[in-house]
N, CA, C and O atoms as a Tinker XYZ file with bonds, in Angstrom:
   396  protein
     1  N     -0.881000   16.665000    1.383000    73     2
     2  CA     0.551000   16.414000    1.377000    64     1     3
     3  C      0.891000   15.110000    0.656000    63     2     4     5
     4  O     -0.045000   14.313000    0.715000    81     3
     5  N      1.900000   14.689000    0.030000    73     3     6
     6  CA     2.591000   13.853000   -0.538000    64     5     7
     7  C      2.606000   12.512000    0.470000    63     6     8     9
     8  O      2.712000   12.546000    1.696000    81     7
     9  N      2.463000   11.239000   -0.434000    73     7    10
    10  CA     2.633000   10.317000    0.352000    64     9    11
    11  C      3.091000    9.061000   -0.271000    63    10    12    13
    12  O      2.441000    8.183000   -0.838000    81    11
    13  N      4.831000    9.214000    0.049000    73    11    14
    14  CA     5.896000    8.721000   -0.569000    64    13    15
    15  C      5.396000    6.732000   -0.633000    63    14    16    17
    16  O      4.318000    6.298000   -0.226000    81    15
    17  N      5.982000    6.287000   -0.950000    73    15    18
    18  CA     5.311000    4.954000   -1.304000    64    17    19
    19  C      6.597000    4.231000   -1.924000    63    18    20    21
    20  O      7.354000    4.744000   -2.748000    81    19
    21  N      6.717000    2.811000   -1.321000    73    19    22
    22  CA     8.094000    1.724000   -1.657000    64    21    23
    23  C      7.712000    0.444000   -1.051000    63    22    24    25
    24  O      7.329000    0.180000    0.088000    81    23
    25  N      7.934000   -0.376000   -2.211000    73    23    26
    26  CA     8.075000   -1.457000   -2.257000    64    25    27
    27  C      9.509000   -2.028000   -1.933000    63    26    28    29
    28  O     10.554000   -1.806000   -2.546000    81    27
    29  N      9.248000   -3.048000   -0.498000    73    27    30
    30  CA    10.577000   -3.645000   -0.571000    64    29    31
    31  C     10.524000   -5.706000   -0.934000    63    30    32    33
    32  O      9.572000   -6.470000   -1.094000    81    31
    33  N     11.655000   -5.873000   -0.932000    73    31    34
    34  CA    11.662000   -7.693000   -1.006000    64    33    35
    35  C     11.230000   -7.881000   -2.421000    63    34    36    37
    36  O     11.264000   -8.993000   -2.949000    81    35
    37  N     10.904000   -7.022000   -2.918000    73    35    38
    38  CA    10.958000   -7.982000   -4.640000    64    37    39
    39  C     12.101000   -7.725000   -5.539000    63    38    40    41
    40  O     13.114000   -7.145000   -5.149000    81    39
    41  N     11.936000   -8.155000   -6.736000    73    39    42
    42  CA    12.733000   -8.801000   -7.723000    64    41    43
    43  C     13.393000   -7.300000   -8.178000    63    42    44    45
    44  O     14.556000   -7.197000   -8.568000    81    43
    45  N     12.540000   -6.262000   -8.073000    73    43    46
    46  CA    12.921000   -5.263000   -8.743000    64    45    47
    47  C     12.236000   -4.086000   -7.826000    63    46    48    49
    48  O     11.788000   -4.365000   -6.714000    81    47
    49  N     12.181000   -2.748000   -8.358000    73    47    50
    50  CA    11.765000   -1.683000   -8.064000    64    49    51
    51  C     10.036000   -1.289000   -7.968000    63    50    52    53
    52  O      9.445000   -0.410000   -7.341000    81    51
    53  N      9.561000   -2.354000   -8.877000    73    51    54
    54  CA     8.166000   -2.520000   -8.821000    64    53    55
    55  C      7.744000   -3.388000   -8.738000    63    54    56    57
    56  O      6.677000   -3.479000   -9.344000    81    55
    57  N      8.230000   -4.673000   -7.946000    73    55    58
    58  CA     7.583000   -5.129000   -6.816000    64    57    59
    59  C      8.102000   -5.657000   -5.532000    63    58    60    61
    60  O      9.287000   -5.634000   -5.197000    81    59
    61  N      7.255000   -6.067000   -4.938000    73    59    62
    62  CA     7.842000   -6.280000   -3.326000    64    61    63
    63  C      6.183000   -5.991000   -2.634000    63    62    64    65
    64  O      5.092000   -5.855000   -3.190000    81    63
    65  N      6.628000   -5.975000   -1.061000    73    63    66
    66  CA     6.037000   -5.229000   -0.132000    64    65    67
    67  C      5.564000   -3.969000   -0.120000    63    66    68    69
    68  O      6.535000   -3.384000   -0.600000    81    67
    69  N      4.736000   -3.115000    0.095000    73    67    70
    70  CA     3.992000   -1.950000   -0.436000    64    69    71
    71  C      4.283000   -1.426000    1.317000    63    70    72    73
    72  O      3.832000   -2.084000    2.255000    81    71
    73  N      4.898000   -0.469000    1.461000    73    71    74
    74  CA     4.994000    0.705000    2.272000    64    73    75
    75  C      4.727000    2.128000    2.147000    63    74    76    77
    76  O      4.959000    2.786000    1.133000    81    75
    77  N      4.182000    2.610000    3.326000    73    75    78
    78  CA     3.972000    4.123000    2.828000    64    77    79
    79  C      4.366000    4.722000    3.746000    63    78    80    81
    80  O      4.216000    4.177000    4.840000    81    79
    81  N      4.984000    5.988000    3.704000    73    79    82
    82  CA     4.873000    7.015000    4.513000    64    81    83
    83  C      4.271000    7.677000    4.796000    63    82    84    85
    84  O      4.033000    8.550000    3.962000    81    83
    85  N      3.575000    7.781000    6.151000    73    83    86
    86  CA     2.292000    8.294000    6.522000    64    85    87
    87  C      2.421000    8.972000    8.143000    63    86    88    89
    88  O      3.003000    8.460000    9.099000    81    87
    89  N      1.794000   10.079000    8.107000    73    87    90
    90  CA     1.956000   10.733000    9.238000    64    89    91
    91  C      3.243000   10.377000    9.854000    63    90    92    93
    92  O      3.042000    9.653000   10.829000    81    91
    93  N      4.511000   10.620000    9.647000    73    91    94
    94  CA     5.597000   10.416000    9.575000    64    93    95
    95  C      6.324000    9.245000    9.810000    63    94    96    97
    96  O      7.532000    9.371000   10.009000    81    95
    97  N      5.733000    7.926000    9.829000    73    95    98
    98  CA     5.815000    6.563000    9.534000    64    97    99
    99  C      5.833000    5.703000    8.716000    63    98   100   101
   100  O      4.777000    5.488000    8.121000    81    99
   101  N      7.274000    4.730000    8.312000    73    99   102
   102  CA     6.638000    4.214000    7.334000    64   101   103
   103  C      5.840000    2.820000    7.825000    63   102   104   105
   104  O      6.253000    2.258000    8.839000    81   103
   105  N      4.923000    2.380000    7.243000    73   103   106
   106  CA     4.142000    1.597000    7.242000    64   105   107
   107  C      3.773000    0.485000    6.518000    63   106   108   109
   108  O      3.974000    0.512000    5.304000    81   107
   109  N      3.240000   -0.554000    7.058000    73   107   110
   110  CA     2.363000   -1.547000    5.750000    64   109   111
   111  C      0.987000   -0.507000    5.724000    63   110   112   113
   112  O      0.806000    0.522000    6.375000    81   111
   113  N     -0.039000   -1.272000    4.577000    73   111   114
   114  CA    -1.122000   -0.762000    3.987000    64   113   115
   115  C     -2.220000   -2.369000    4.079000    63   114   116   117
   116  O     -2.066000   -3.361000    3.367000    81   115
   117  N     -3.411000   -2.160000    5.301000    73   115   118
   118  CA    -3.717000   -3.416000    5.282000    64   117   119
   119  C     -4.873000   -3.601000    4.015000    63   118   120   121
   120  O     -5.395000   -2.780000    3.260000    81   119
   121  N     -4.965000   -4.605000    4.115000    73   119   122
   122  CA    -5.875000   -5.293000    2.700000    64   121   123
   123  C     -7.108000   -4.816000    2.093000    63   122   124   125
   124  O     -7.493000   -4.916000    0.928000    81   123
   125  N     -7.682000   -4.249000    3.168000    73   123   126
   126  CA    -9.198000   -3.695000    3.203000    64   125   127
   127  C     -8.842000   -2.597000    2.048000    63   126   128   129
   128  O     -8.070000   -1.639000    2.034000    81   127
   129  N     -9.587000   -3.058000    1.245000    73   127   130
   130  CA   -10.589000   -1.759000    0.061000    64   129   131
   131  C     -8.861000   -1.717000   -0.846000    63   130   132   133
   132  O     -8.663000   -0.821000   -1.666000    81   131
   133  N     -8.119000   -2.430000   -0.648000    73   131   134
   134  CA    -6.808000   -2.477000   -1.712000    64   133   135
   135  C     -7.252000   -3.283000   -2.563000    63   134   136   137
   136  O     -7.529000   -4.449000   -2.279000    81   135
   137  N     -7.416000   -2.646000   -4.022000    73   135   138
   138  CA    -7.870000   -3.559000   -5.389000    64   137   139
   139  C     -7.184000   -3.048000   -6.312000    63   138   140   141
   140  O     -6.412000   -2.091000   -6.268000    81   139
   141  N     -7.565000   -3.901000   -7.406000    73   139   142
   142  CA    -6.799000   -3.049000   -8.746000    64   141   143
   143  C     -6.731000   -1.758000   -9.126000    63   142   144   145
   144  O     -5.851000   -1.265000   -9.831000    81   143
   145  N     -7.746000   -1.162000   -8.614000    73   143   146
   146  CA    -7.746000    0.591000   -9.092000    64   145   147
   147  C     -6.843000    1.055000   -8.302000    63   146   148   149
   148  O     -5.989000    1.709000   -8.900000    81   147
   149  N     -6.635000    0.930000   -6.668000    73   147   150
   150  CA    -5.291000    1.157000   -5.575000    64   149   151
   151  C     -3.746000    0.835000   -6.279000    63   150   152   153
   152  O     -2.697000    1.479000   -6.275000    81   151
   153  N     -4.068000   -0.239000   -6.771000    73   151   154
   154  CA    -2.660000   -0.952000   -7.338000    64   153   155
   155  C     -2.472000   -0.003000   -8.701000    63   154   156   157
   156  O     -1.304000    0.231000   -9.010000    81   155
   157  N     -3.509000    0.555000   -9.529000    73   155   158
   158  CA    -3.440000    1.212000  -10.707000    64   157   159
   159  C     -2.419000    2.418000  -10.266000    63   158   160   161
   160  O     -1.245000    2.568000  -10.605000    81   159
   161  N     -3.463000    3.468000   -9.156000    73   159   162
   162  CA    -2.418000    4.448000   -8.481000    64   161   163
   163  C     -0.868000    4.426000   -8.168000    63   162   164   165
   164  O      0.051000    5.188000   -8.467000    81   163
   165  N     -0.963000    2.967000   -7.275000    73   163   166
   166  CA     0.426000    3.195000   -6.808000    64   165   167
   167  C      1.081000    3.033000   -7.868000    63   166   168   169
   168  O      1.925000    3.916000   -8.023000    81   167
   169  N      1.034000    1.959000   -8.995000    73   167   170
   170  CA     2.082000    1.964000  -10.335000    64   169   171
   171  C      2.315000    3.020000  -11.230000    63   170   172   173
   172  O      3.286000    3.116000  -11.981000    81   171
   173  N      1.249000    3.919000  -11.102000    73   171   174
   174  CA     1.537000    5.606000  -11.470000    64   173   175
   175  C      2.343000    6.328000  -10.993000    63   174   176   177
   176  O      3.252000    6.894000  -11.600000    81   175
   177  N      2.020000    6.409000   -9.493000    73   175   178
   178  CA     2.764000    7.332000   -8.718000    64   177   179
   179  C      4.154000    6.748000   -8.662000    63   178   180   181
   180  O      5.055000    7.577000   -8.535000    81   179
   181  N      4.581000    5.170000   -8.748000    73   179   182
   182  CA     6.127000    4.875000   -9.109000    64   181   183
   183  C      6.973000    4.602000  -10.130000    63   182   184   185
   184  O      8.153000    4.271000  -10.018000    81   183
   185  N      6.108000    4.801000  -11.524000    73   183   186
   186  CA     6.443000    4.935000  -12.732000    64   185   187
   187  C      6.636000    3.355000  -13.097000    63   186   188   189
   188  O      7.764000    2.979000  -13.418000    81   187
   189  N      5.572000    2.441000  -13.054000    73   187   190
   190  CA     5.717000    1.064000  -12.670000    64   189   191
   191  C      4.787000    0.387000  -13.960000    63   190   192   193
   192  O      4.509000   -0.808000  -14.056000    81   191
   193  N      4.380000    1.486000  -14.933000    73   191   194
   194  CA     3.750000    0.903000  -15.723000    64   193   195
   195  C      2.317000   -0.148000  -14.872000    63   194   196   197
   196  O      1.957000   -0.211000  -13.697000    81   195
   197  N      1.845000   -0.805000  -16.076000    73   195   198
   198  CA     0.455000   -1.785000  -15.534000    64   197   199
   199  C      0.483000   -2.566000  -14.462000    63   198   200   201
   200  O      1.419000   -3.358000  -14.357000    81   199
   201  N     -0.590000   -2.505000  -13.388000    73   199   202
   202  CA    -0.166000   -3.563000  -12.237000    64   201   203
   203  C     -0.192000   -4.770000  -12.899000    63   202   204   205
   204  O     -0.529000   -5.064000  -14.046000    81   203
   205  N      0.520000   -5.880000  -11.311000    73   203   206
   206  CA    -0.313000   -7.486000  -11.863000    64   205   207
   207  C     -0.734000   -7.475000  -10.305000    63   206   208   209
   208  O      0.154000   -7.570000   -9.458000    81   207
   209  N     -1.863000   -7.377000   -9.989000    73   207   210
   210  CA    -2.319000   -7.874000   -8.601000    64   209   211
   211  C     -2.314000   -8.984000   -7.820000    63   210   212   213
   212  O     -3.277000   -9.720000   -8.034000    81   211
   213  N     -1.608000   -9.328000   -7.047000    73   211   214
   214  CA    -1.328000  -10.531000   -6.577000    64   213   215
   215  C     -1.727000  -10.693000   -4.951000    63   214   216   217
   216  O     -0.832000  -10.397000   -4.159000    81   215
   217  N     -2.752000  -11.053000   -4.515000    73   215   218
   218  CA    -2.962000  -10.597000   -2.907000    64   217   219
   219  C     -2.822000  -11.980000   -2.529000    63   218   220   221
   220  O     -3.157000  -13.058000   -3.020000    81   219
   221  N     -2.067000  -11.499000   -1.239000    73   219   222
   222  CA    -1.580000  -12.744000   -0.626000    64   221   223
   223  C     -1.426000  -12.311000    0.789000    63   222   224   225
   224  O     -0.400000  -11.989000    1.389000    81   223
   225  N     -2.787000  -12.377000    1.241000    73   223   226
   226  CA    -3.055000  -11.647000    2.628000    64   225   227
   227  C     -2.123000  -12.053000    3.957000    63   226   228   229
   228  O     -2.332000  -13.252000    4.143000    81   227
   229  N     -1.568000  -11.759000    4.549000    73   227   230
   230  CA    -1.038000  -12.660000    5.725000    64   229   231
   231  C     -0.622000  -11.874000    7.077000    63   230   232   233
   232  O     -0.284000  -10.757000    6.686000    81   231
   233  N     -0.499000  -11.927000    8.366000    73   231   234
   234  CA     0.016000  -11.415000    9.014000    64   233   235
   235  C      0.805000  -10.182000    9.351000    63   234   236   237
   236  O      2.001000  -10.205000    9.063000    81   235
   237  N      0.278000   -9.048000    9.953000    73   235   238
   238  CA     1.399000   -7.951000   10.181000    64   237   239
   239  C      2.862000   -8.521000   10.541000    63   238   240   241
   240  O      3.929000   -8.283000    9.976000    81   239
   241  N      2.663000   -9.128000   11.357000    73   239   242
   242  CA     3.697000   -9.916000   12.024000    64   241   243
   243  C      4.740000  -10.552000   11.065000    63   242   244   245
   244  O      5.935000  -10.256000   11.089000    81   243
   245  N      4.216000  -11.392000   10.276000    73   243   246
   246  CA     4.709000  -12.327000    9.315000    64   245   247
   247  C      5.540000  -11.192000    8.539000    63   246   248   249
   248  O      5.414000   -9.976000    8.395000    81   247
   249  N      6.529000  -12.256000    8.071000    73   247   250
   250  CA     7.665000  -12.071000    7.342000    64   249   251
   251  C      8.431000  -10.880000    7.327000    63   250   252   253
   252  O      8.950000  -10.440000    6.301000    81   251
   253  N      8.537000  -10.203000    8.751000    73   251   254
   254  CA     9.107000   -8.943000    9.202000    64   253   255
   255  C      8.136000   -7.568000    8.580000    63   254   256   257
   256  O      8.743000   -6.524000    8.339000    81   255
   257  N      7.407000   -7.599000    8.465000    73   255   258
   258  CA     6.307000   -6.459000    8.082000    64   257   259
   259  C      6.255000   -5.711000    9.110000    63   258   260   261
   260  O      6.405000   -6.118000   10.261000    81   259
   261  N      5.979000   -4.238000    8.694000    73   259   262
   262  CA     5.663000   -3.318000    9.430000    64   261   263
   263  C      4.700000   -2.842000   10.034000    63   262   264   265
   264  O      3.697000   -2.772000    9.323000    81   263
   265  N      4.599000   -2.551000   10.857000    73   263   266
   266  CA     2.876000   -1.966000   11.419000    64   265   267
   267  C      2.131000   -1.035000   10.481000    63   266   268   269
   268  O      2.479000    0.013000    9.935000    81   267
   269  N      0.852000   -1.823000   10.453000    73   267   270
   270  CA    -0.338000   -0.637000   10.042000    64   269   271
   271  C     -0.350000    1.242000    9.384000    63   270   272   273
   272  O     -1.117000    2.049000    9.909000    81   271
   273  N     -0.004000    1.397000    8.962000    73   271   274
   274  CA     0.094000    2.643000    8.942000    64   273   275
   275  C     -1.615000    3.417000    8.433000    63   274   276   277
   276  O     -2.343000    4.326000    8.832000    81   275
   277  N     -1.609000    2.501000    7.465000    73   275   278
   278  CA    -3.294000    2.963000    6.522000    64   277   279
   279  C     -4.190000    1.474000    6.868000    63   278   280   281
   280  O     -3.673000    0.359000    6.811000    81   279
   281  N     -5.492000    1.713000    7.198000    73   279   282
   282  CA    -6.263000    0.508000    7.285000    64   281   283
   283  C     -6.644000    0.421000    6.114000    63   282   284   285
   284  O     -6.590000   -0.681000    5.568000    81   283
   285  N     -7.141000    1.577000    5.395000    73   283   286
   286  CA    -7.879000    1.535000    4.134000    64   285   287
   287  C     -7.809000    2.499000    3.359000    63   286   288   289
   288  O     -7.924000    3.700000    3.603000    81   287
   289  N     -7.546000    1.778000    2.061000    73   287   290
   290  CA    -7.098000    2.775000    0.548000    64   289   291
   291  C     -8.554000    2.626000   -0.206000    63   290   292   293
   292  O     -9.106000    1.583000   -0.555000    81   291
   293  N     -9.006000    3.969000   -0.351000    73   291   294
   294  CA    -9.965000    3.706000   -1.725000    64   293   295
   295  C     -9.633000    5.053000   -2.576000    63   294   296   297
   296  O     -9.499000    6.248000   -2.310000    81   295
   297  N     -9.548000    3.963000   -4.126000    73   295   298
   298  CA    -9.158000    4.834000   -5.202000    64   297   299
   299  C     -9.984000    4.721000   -6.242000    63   298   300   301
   300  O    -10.300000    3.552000   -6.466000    81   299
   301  N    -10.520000    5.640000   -7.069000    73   299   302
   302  CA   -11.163000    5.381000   -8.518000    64   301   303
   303  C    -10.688000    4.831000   -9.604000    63   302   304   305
   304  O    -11.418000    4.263000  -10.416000    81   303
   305  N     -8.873000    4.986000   -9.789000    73   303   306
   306  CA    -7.738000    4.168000  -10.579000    64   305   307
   307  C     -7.597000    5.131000  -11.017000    63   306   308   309
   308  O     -6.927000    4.870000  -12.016000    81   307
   309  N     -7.816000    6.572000  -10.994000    73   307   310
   310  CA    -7.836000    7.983000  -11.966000    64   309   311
   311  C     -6.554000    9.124000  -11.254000    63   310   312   313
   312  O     -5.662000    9.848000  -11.695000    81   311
   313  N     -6.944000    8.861000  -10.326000    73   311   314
   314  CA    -5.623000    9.791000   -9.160000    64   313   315
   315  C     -4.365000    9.583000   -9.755000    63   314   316   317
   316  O     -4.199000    8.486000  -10.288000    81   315
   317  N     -3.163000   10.644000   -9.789000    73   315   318
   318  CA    -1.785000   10.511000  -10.191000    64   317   319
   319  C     -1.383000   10.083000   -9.109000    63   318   320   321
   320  O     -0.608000    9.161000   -9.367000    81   319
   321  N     -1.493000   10.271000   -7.687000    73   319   322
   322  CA    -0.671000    9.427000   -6.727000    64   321   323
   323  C     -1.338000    9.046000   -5.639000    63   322   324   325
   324  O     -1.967000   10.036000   -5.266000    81   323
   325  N     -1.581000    7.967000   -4.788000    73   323   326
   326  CA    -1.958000    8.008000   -3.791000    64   325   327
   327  C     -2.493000    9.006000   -2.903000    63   326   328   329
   328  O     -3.651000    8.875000   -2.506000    81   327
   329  N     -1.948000    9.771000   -2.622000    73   327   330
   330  CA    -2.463000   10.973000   -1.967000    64   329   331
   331  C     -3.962000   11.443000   -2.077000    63   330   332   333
   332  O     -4.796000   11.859000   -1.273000    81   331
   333  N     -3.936000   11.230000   -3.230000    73   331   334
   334  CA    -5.105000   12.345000   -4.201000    64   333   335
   335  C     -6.532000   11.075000   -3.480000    63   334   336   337
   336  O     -7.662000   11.500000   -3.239000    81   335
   337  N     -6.216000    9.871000   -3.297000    73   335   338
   338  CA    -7.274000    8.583000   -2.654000    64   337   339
   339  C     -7.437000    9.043000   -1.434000    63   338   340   341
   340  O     -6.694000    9.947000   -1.052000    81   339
   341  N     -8.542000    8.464000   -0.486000    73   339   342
   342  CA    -9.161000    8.445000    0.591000    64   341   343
   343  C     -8.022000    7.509000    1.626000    63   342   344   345
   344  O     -7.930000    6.382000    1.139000    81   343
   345  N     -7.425000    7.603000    2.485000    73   343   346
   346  CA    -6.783000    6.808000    3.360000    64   345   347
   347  C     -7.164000    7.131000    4.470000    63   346   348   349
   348  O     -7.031000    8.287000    4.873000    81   347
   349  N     -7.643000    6.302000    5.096000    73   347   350
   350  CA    -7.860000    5.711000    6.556000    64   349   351
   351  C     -6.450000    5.398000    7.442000    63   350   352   353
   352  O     -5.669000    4.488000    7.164000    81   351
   353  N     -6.312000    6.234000    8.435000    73   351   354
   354  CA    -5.117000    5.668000    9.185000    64   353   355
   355  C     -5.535000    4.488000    9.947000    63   354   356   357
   356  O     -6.732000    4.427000   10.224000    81   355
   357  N     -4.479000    3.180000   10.483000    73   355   358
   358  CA    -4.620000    2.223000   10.801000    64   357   359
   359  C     -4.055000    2.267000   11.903000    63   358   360   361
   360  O     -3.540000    3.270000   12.397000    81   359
   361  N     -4.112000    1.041000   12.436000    73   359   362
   362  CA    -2.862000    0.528000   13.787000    64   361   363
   363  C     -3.465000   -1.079000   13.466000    63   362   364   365
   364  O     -4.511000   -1.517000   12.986000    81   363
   365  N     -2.117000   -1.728000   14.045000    73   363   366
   366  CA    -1.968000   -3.104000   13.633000    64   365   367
   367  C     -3.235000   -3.442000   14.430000    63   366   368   369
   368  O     -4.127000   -3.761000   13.644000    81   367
   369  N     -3.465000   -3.467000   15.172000    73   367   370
   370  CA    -4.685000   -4.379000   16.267000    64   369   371
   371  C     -5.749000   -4.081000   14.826000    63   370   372   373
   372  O     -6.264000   -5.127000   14.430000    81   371
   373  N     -6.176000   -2.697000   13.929000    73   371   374
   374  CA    -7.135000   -3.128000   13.591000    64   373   375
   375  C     -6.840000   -3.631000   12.017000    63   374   376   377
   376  O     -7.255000   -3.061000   11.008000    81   375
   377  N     -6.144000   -4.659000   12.059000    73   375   378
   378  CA    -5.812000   -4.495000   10.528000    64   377   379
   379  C     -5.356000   -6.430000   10.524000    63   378   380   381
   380  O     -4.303000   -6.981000   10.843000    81   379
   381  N     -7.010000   -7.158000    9.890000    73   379   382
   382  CA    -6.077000   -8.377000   10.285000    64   381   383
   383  C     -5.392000   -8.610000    9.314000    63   382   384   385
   384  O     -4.461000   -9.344000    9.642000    81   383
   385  N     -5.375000   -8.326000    8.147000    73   383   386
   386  CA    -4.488000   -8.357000    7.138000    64   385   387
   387  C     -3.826000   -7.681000    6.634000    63   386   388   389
   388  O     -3.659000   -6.793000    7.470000    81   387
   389  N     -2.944000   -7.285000    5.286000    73   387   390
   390  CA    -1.986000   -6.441000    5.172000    64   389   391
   391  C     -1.520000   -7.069000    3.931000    63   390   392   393
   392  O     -1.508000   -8.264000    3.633000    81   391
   393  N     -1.082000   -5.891000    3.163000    73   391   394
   394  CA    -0.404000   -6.126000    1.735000    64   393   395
   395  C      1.039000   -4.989000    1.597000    63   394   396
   396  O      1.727000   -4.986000    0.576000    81   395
């Protein structure tokens, strides 16, 4: 199934905060196994052109973030959308970080 994906709090439409909709939640996506090939996907799947990766790990809590939804994204950078990657569902307790 499809797994809608939005960035909020940035400058524009492609960037911000990385949320997903997941098992009918939207969510943060914590840090674990999120790299440039993850970031390659999601700028595909939102028509976002080349990433710039910027990790800046911090708190679920912090700066009104959402709970956990995915602990862990792994992608090859080849997938058209997220979906098509391995996701691990999360919950905040196990997720000390978050992007």
């Amino acid at each position: 199934p499809a797994v809608p994906a939005r960035l909020w709090g940035g400058s524009s439409q492609c960037a911000g905060r990385l949320e997903l909709l997941f098992a009918g939640t939207w969510g943060s996506v914590c840090a674990e196994g999120w790299d440039l090939a993850a970031a390659r996907v999601l700028c595909r799947q939102l028509g976002c052109g080349r990433p710039r990766l910027v990790p800046v790990p911090c708190s679920p809590a912090a700066a009104g973030a959402s709970p956990a939804v995915v602990q862990q994204v792994q992608c090859t950078g080849q997938e058209p959308a997220l979906e098509h990657c391995i996701l691990q569902p999360g919950h905040p307790s196990s997720c000390p970080t978050d992007r």
